[in-house]
C-alpha positions in Angstrom: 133.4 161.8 40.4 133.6 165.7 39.7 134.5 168.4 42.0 130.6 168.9 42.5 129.6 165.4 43.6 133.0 165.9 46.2 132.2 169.1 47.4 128.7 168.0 48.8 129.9 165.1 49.8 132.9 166.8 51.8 130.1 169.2 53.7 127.8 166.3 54.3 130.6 165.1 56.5 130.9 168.4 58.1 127.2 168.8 59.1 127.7 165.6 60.8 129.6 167.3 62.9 132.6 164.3 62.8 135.1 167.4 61.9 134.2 169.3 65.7 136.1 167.5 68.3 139.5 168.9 69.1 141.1 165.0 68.8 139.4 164.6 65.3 141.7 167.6 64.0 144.5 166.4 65.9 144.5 163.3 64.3 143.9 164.6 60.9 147.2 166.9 61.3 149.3 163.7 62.8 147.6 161.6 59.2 148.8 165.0 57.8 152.3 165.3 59.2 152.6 161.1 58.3 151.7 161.7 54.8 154.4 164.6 54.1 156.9 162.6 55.9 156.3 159.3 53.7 156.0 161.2 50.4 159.0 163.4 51.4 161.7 162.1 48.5 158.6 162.2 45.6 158.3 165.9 46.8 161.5 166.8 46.8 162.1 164.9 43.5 158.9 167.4 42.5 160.5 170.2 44.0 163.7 169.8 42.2 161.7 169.1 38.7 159.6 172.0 38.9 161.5 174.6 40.3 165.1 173.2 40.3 165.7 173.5 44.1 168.3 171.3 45.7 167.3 168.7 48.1 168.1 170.8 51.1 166.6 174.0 49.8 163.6 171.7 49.4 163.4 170.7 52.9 164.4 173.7 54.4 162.0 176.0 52.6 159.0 173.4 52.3 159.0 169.8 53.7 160.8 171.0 56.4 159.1 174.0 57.0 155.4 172.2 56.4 156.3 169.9 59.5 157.3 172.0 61.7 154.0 174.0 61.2 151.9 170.6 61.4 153.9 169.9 64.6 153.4 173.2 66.1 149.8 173.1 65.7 149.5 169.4 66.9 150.8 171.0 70.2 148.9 173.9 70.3 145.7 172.9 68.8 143.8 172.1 71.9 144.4 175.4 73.4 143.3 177.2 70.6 140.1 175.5 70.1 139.5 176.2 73.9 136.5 178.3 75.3 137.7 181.6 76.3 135.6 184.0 78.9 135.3 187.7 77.9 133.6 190.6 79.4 130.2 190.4 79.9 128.2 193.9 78.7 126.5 195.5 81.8 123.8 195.4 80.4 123.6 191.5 80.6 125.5 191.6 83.9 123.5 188.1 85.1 124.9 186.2 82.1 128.4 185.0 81.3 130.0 185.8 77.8 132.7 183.1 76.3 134.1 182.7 72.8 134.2 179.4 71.4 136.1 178.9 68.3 134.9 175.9 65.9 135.5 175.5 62.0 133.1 177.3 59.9 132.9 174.3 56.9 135.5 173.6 54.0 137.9 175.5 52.5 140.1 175.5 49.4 143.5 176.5 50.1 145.3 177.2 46.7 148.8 178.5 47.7 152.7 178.0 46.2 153.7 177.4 49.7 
C-alpha cells in the first residue's frame, strides 16, 4: 500500500466523523501511552544505537518525557475540547457566540523529539 492509498484512506475515516468525540481521542492517547510503555526497552535500545544516550538519558529526555505529555493531555483533554462562550458583538446582541474546538483532519508530525 503506498502513502497515497493511506492518506485517503486515513481522511475517509476522518469525514466519518469517528475521530470527533472527546472519548475517541482519549482512548487513542491511553492506546498511545500503552504502546510507548510496551516498546519502552526497543526504544531505548534505539535511543542508545542512534544517538548513544544512556538508558536514563533516554527516559528522562524521551520516553519519560513522551508519557508524561500523553498523561497530561489524557487529563486535560476533555476540557480543552470543551465549548467556550465569548462575547457576543452588539451588533448580534439576540444571539450567543461560543468557540468550539474540533480537529481540522490529519497531520504529519515529522519531529526529533
Amino acid at each position: 500500500m503506498n502513502i497515497n492509498d493511506i492518506l485517503q484512506k486515513q481522511r475517509a475515516y476522518f469525514q466519518s466523523g469517528a475521530t470527533l468525540p472527546v472519548s475517541f481521542r482519549i482512548d487513542m492517547l491511553k492506546k498511545l501511552l500503552a504502546t510507548v510503555n510496551k516498546y519502552e526497552k526497543e526504544i531505548g535500545d534505539a535511543l542508545t544505537a542512534d544517538l548513544g544516550k544512556s538508558d536514563f538519558e533516554g527516559f528522562m529526555c524521551e520516553t519519560g518525557l513522551v508519557r508524561s505529555e500523553i498523561s497530561y493531555m489524557i487529563k486535560h483533554v476533555k476540557r480543552y475540547a470543551k465549548e467556550k462562550t465569548v462575547p457576543t458583538p452588539m451588533t448580534q446582541f439576540a444571539s450567543r457566540s461560543y468557540q468550539k474546538p474540533c480537529p481540522y483532519g490529519n497531520v504529519l508530525i515529522m519531529s526529533p523529539w
